[in-house]
C-alpha positions as CSV (number, residue, x, y, z in Angstrom):
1,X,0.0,0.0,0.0
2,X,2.8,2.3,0.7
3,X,4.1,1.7,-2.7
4,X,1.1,2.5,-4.1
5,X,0.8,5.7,-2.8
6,X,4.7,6.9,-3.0
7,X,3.5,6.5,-6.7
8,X,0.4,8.7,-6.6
9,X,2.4,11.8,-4.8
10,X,2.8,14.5,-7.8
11,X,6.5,15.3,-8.8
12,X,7.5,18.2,-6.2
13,X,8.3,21.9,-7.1
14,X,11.9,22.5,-8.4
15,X,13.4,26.1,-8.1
16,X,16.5,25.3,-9.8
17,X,16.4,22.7,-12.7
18,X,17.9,19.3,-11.6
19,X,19.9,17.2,-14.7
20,X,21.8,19.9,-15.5
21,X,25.7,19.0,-15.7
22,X,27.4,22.4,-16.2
23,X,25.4,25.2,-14.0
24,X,26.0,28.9,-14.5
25,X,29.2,29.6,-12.0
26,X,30.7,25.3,-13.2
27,X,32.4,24.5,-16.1
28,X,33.8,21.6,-18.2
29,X,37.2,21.6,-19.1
30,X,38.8,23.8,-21.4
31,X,38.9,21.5,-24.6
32,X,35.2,21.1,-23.9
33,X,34.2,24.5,-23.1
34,X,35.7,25.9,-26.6
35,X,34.1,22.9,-28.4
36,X,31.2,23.4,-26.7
37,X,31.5,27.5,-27.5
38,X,32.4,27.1,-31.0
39,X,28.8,24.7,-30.9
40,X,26.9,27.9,-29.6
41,X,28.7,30.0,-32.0
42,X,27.7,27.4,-35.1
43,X,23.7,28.4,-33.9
44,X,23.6,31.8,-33.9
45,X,25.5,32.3,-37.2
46,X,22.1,31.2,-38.7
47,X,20.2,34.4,-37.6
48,X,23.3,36.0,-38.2
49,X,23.0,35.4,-41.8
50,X,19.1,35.2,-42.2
51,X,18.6,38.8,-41.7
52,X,21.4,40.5,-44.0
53,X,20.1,38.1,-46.5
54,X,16.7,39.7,-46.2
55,X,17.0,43.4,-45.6
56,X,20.8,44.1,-47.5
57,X,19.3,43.5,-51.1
58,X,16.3,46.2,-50.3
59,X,19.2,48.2,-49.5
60,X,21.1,48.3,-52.5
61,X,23.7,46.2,-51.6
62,X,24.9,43.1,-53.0
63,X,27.3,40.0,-51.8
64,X,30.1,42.5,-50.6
65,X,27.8,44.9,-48.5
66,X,25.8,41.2,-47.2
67,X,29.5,39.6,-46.1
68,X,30.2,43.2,-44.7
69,X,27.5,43.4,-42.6
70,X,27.3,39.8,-41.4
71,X,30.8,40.4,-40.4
72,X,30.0,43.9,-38.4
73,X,27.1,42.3,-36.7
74,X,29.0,39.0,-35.8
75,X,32.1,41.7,-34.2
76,X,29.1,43.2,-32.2
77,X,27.5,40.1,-30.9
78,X,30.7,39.3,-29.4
79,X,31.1,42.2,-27.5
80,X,27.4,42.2,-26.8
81,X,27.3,38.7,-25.1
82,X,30.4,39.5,-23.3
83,X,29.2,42.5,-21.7
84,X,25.8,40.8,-20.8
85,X,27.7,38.0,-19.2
86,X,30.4,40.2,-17.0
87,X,28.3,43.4,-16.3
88,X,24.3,42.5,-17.3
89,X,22.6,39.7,-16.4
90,X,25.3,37.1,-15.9
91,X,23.6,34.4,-17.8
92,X,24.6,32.2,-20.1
93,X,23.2,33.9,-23.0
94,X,24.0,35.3,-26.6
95,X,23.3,38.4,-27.8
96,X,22.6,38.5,-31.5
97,X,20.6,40.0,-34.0
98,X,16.7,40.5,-33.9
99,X,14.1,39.6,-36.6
100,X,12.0,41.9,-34.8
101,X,13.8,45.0,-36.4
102,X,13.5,43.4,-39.8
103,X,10.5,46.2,-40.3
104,X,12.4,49.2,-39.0
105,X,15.2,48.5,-41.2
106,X,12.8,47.8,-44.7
107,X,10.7,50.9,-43.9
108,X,14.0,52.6,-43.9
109,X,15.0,51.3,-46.9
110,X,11.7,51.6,-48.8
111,X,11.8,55.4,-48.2
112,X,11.2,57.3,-51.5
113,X,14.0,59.6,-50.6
114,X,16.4,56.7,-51.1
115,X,15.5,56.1,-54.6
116,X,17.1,58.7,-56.1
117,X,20.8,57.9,-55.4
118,X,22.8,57.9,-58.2
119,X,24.3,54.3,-57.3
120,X,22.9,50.9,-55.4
121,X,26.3,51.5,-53.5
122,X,25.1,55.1,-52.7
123,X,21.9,54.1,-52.0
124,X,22.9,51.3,-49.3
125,X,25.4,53.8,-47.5
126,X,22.7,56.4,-46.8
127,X,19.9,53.8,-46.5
128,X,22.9,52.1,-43.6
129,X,23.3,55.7,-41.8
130,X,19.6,56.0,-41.0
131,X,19.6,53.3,-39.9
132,X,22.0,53.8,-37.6
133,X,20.6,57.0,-36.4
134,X,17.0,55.2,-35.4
135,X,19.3,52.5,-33.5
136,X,21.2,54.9,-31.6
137,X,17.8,57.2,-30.6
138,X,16.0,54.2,-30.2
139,X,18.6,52.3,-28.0
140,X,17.7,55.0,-25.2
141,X,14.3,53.7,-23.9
142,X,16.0,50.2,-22.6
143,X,18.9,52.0,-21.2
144,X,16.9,54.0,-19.5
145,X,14.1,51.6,-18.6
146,X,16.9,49.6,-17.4
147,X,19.5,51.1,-15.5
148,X,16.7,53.6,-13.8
149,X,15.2,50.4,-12.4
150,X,11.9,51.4,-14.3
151,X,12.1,47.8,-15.9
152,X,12.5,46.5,-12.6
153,X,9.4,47.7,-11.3
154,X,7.5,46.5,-14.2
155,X,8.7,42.5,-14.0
156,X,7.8,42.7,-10.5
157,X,3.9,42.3,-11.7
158,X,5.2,39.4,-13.2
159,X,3.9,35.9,-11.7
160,X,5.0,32.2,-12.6
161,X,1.4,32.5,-14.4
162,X,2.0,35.5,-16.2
163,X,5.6,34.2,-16.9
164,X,4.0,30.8,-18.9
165,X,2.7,32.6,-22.0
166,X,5.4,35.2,-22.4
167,X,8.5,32.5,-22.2
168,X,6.8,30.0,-24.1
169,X,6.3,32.0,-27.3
170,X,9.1,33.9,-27.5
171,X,10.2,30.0,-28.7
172,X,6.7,29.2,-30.3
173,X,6.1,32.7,-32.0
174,X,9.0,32.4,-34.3
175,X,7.4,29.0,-36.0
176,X,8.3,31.1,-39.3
177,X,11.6,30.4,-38.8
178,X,11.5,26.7,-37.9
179,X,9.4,24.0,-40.6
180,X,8.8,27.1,-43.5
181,X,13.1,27.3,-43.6
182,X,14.0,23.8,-43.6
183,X,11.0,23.1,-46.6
184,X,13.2,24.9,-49.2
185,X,15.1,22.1,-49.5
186,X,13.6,19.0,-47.8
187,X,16.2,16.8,-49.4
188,X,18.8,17.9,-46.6
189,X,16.8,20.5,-44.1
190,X,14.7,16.7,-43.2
191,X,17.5,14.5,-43.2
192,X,19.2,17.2,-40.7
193,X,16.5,17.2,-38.1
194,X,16.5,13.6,-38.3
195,X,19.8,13.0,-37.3
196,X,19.8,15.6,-34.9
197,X,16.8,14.2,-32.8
198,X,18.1,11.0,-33.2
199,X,21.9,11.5,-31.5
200,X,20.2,14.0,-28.9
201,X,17.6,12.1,-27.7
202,X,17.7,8.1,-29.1
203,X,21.6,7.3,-29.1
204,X,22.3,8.1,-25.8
205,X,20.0,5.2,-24.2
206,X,21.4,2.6,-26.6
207,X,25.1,3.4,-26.4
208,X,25.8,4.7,-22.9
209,X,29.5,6.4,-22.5
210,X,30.9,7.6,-19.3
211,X,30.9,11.0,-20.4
212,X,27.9,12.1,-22.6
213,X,29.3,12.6,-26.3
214,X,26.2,11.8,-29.1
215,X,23.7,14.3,-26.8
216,X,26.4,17.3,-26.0
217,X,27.5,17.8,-29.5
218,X,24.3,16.5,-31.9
219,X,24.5,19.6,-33.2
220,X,28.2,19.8,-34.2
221,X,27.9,16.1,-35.8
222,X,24.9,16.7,-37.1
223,X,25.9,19.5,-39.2
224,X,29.3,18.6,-40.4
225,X,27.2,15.6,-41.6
226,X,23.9,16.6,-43.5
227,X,26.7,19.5,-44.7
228,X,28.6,17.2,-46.1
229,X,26.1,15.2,-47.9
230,X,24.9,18.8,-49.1
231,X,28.4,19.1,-50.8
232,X,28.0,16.0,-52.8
233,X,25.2,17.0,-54.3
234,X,26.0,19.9,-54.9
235,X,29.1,18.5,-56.5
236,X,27.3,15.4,-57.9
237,X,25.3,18.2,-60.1
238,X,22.0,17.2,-58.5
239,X,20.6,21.1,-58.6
240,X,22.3,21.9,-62.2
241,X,19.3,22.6,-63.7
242,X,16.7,23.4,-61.1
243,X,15.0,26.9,-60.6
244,X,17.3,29.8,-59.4
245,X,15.5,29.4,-55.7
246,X,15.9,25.5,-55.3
247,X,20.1,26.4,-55.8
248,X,20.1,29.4,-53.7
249,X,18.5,27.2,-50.8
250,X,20.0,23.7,-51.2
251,X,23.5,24.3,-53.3
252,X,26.8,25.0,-50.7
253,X,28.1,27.0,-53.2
254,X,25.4,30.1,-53.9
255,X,25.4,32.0,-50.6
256,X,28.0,34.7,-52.1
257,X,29.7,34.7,-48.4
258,X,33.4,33.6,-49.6
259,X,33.2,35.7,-52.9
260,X,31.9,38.7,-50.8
261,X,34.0,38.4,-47.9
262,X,37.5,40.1,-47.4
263,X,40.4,38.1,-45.8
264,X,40.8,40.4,-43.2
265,X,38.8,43.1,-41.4
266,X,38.4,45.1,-38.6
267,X,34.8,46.6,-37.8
268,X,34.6,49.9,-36.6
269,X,32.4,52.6,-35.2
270,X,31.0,54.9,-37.9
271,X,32.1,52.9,-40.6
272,X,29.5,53.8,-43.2
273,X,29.4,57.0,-42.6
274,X,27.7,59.4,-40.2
275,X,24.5,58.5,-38.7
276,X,21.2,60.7,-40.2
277,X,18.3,60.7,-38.1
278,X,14.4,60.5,-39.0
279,X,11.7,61.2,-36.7
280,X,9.4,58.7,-38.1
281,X,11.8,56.0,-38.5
282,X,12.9,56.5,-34.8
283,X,9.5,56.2,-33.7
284,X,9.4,52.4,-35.4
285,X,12.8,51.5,-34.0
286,X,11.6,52.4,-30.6
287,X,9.0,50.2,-30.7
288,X,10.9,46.8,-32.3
289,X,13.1,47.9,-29.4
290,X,10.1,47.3,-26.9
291,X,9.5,44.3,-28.4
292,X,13.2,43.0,-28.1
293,X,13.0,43.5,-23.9
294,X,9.8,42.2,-23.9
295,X,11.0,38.8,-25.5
296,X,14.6,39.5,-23.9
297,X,12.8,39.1,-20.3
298,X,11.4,36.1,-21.7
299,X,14.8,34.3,-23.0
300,X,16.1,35.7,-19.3
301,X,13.7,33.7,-17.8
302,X,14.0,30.5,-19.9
303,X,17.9,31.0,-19.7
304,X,18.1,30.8,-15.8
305,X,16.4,27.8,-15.7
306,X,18.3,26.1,-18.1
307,X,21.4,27.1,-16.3
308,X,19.8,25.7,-13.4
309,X,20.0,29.1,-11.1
310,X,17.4,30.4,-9.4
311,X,14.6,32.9,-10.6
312,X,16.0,36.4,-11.8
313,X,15.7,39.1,-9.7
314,X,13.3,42.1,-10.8
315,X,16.5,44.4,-10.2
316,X,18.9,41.7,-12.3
317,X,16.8,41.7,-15.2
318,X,16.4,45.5,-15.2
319,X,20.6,45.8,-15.4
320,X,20.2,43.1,-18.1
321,X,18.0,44.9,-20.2
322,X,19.7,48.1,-19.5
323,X,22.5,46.6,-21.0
324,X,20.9,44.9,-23.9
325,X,19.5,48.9,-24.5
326,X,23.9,49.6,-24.6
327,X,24.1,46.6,-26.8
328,X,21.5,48.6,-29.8
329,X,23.3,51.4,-29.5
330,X,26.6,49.8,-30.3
331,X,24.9,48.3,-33.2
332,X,24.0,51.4,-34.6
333,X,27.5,53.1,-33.7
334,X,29.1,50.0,-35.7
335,X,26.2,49.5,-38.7
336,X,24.8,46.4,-38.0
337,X,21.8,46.5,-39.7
338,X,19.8,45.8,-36.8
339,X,18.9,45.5,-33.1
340,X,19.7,43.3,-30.5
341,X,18.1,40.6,-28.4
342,X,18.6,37.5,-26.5
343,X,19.6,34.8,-28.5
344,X,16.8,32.2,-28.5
345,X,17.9,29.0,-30.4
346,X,21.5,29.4,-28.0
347,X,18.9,29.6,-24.9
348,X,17.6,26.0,-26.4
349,X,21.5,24.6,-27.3
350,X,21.5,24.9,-23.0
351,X,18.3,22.8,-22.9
352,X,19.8,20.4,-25.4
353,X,23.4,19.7,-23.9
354,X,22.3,20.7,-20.4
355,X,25.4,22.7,-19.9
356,X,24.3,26.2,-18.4
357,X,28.1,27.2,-17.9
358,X,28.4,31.1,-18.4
359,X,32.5,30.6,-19.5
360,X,31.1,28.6,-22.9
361,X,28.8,31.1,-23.6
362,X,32.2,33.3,-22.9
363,X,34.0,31.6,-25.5
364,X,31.3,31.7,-27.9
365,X,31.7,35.1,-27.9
366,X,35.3,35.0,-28.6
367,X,34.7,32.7,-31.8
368,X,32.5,35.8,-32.8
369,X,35.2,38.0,-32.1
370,X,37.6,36.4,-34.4
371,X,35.4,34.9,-37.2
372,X,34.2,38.7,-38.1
373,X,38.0,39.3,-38.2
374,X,38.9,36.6,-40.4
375,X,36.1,37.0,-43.0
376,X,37.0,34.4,-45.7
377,X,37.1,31.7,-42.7
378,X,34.2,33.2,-40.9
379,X,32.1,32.6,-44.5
380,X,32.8,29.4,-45.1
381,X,31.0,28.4,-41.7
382,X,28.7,31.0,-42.6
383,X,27.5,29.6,-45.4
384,X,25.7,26.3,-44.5
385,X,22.8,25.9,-46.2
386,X,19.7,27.6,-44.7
387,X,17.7,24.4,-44.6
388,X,20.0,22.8,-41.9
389,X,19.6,26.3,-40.1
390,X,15.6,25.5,-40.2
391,X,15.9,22.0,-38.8
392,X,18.0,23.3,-35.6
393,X,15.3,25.6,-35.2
394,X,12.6,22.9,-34.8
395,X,14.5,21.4,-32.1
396,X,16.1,24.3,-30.1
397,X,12.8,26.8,-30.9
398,X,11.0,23.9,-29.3
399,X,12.9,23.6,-26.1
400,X,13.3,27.0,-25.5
401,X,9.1,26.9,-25.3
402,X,9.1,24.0,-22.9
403,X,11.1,26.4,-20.3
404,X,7.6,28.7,-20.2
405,X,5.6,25.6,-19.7
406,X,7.7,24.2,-16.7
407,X,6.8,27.2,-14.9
408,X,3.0,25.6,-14.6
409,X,4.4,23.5,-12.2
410,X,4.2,26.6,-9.4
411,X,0.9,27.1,-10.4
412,X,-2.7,25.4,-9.4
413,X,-3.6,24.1,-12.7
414,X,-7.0,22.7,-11.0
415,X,-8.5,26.5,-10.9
416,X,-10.4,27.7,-13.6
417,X,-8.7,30.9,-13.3
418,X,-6.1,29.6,-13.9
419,X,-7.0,27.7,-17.2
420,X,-8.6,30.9,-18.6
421,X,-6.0,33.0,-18.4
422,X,-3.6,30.5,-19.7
423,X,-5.7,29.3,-22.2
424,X,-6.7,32.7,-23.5
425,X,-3.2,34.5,-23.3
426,X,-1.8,31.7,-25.5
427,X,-4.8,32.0,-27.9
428,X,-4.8,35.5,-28.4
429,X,-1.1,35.8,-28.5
430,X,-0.9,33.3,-31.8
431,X,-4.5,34.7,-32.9
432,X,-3.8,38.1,-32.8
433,X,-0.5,38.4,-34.3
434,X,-1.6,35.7,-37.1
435,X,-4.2,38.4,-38.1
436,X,-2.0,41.2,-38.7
437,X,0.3,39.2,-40.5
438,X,-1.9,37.8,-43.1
439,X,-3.7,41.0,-43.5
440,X,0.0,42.8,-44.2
441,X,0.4,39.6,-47.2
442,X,-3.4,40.3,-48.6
443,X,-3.1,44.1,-49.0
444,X,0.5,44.6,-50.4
445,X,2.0,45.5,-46.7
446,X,0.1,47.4,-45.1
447,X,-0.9,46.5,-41.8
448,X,-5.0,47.0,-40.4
449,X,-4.2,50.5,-38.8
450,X,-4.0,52.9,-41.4
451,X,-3.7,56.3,-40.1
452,X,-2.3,59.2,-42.1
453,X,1.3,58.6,-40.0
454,X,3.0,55.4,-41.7
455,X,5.6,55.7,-38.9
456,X,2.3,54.6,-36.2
457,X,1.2,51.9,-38.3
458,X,4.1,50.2,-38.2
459,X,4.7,50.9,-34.6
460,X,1.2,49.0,-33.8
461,X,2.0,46.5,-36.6
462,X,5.4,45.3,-34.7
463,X,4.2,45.2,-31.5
464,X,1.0,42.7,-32.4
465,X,2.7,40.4,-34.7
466,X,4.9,39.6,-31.5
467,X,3.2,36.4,-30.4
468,X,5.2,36.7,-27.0
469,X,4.4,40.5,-26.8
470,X,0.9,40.0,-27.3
471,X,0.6,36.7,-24.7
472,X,2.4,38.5,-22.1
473,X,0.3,42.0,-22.0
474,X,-2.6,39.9,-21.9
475,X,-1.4,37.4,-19.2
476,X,-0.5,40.3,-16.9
477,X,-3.4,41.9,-17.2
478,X,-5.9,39.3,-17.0
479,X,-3.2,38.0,-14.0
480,X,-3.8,41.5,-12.0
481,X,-7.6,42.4,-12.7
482,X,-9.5,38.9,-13.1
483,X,-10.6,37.2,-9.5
484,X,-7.2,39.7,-7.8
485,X,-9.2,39.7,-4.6
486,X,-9.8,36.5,-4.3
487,X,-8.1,34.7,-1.2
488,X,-6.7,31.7,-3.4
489,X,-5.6,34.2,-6.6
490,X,-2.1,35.0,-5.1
491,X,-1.4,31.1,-4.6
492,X,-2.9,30.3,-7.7
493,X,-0.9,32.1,-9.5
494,X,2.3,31.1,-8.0
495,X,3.2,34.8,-7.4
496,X,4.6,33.4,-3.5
497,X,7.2,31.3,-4.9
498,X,8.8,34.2,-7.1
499,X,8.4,36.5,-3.6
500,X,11.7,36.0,-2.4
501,X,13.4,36.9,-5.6
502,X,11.4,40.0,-6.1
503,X,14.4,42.0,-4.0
504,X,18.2,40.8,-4.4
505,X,19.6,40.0,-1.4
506,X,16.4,38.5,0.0
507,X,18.0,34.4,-0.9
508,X,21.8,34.3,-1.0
509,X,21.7,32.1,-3.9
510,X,20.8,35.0,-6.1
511,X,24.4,36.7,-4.9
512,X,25.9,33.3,-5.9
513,X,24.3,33.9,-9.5
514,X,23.8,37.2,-10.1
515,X,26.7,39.3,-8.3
516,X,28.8,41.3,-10.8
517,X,32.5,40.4,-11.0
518,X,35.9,42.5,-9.9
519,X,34.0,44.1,-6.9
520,X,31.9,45.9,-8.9
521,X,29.1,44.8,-6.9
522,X,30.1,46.7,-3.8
523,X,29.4,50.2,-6.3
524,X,26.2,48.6,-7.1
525,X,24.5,47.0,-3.8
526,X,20.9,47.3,-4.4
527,X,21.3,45.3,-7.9
C-alpha cells in the first residue's frame, strides 16, 4: 500500500532545474568548453545570416555589402554577449541579431527619398546611416528603462502565471523560422532534423558512454554531416538545372559569403558614414526595441532555468535589459543592420546539452570576435545551407518553449482561473499576431491600422505580430484584474514562490548567480 501511494504523490516543485551537468558559475574543461563555444557559435550564425540576407538586397547592396554586414554584426554580438555575461545579467546567453527589427530596417529602406541615389552602393550607404541613427535614438528607452530600475518595477507584476505565456512563445512565435526554412530544401533540411533528434535524444539510451558525447554535441555532428552530404550533391550536379531558388537554398556554393567576404577586417564605429536621423523612423525603432525587452525578459527567464540558477531578480533583469539597450546602441554606432536581443535557439543549445556554464557562452563570444575578423574563414561556416539552419530551429525553438511551460508546475492548474487566463493568453497571442500578418500579405504590406502617420502603423503592426508580446500583455493583465481579490488568486498564481526573488539580497543564492564580478558589486549594492 505504501508503494502505491509513493507512486500517486505528484512530482515536487523544483526552483532550480535538476539534470543539469554544467550550472551557471561550473564548467567543463577547457577543450570542452571551446568545443562546446564554437557549438553555440555554429547556432547563432544562422540568424546571423538570415537577416542580411533579407534586408541588405532592399538596401542596395549586394554580396560585398551582405558579407560586410554579417561580419560587423557578428564583431558586435561578441562584445554584446560579453558585456551581458560580466556586467548584465550574468547568464549564459548570446546576444545576436533581432528579426524583430527586420520592419524598421525595410521601412528605412523603402523610403522614397532613397530612390534617387545615383548608385545601389550610394543608396545602401545612406539607407545604412539612418539606420544607424533610429538605433542609436531608439537604444535609449531600454537603457533608460533599465539602468533607472523602471524595468525593474514593471517584472515585479510578473507571476509564474504571467511568466508561462510570455517565455513559451518567445520560442513558439517564431514557428516562421522553424518548418517554412528547412522546406526549401527538404532533401537535406529533413535528413538534418532527423539526425539531430536521433543523436540528442535516441543514441544516448542505446550506447551509454561515461561522459555524454552523441547528446552534448548533436548539433556539431549533425551539421558537419547533413553538410557534407549537401556538398555531394552539390558536386554530384544534382541542382544543375533546377529553378534559381531551389540552388540558392540547397546548393553549398550560392550564398556569395566567400566571394563577398574580405580576408581580413576590422569593424569599426561609424564605418559607413555618419548616422542621419528620422523622426518617423525613430519612432518604429523604438518600438521593435520594446518588443526586443519584452522577448529578452522572456529568453532571461528561460535561460536561468536552463542554467539551473534560481529565478532572476526584478533588479537583475532591469541591469540586463539596461545593458541589452547599450548593446542597440553599439549596433547602430558600428552599422549592423539591426537591433539586439537575447539569443533564442543558443537559450535552447543549454536545454539540449544541459550545460548552463556562463564561460562557454564566454568563448562563444570569442569565436564571434575572431570569425568577423577573419572573413574568408568566418564565410565558409557561414554559409551552411539555410535548410539545416531551419531543422535546428525545430528542435532548439522547441525547447526554448518548454522552459515557459515548466513554470506551470508553481501554479494550481486545477482552478479555472487559472486555465482561462492560460488558455486565452496563448490564444490570443498566436491569434492576434496571425491576423496582422496575413492582412499585411493580402493588402501589399500594409498593416490593419491605417492612419495618415506610416511611422504609427508600423509601430502598432510590430508590437501585435509579436506572439510573445501579445501573450504576455494579456497574461498580466488578466493576472492583475481577473478574480485579484480573491483569497486563493495569489497562490494560484504562483506569485509566492517568485516572492523571495522580487528584491536581491532576500536568498543568497541570487548573490551566488547574479553578483557582478571584480568588486563591482560593492558600487552597485541594491542590484
Amino acid at each position: 500500500m505504501a508503494k502505491v501511494v509513493d507512486e500517486l504523490v505528484p512530482h515536487p516543485v523544483k526552483e532550480q532545474l535538476p539534470g543539469v551537468e554544467y550550472c551557471i558559475n561550473s564548467n567543463p574543461s577547457w577543450g570542452e568548453a571551446t568545443i562546446l563555444g564554437f557549438q553555440h557559435y555554429l547556432v547563432m550564425l544562422g540568424t546571423t545570416v538570415i537577416i542580411p540576407t533579407i534586408i541588405v538586397p532592399y538596401m542596395g547592396g549586394g554580396n560585398v555589402e551582405k558579407a560586410q554586414v554579417i561580419q560587423t554584426l557578428l564583431f558586435v554580438s561578441g562584445l554584446n554577449t560579453l558585456l551581458q555575461t560580466w556586467f548584465g545579467t550574468r547568464l549564459p546567453v548570446v546576444i545576436g541579431g533581432s528579426f524583430r527589427f527586420i520592419v524598421p530596417s525595410l521601412y528605412v529602406a523603402f523610403a522614397q527619398r532613397y530612390f534617387f541615389s545615383f548608385s545601389p552602393s550610394q543608396r545602401f550607404i545612406s539607407t545604412m546611416t539612418a539606420i544607424q541613427g533610429a538605433l542609436m535614438v531608439a537604444s535609449v528607452l531600454p537603457m533608460l528603462l533599465g539602468f533607472l530600475g523602471i524595468w525593474r518595477i514593471v517584472v515585479r507584476f510578473l507571476s509564474p502565471l504571467s511568466a508561462v505565456p510570455l517565455v513559451t512563445l518567445v520560442g513558439l512565435g517564431l514557428y516562421e523560422q522553424g518548418f517554412p526554412l528547412l522546406a526549401q530544401c527538404v532533401e537535406i533540411g529533413l535528413p538534418e532534423l532527423v539526425i539531430l533528434i536521433l543523436l540528442a535524444q535516441y543514441v544516448p539510451g542505446f550506447w551509454s558512454f561515461k561522459r555524454p558525447i552523441f547528446d552534448r554535441y548533436a548539433v556539431l555532428l549533425s551539421v558537419g554531416i547533413v553538410w557534407a552530404y549537401a556538398a555531394l550533391l552539390t558536386v554530384a550536379g544534382a541542382y544543375n538545372n533546377t529553378p534559381l531558388n531551389t540552388q540558392l537554398s540547397c546548393r553549398v556554393d550560392r550564398s556569395g559569403l566567400v566571394s563577398g567576404s574580405s580576408w581580413i577586417s576590422f569593424p569599426y564605429p561609424i564605418q559607413w558614414g555618419q548616422p542621419s536621423v528620422h523622426v518617423g523612423e525613430v519612432f518604429v525603432a523604438i518600438a521593435a526595441a520594446f518588443v526586443a525587452m519584452v522577448e529578452s525578459t522572456g529568453a532571461f527567464i528561460a535561460a536561468a532555468r536552463f542554467g539551473s540558477a534560481t529565478h532572476i531578480p526584478s533588479s537583475v533583469l532591469s541591469r540586463g535589459i539596461g545593458w541589452l539597450g547599450f548593446g542597440m546602441f553599439l549596433d547602430g554606432l558600428y552599422g549592423t543592420g539591426t537591433g539586439s536581443t537575447v539569443s533564442v535557439e543558443n537559450v535552447g543549445l543549454l536545454a539540449l546539452t544541459r550545460v548552463g556554464s556562463r564561460r562557454v557562452v564566454q568563448i562563444s563570444a570569442l569565436f564571434m570576435l575572431f570569425f568577423s575578423v577573419l572573413g574568408k574563414f568566418g564565410a565558409v561556416v557561414a554559409s551552411i545551407p539555410l535548410p539545416i539552419v531551419g531543422a535546428l530551429y525545430c528542435v532548439l525553438f522547441a525547447l526554448m518553449s518548454s522552459a515557459g511551460l515548466g513554470l506551470l508546475q508553481y501554479c494550481n492548474l486545477n482552478s479555472f482561473r487559472t486555465k482561462f487566463i492560460i488558455g486565452f493568453s496563448f490564444f490570443m497571442g498566436l491569434s492576434v499576431p496571425r491576423y496582422f500578418s496575413d492582412y499585411v500579405i493580402t493588402n501589399s504590406g500594409l498593416g490593419p491600422v491605417r492612419t495618415p502617420s506610416m511611422w504609427f502603423n508600423k509601430m502598432v503592426l510590430l508590437v501585435f505580430t509579436s506572439p510573445a508580446t501579445v501573450a504576455g500583455i494579456v497574461a498580466i493583465f488578466l493576472d492583475l484584474t481577473f478574480a485579484r481579490k480573491h483569497a486563493s488568486s495569489r497562490k494560484d498564481s504562483g506569485r509566492h514562490w517568485w516572492a523571495k526573488f522580487r528584491y536581491y539580497g532576500k536568498d543568497p543564492r541570487s548573490e551566488e548567480f547574479y553578483s557582478l564580478p571584480y568588486g563591482f558589486s560593492k558600487y552597485f549594492p541594491s542590484v
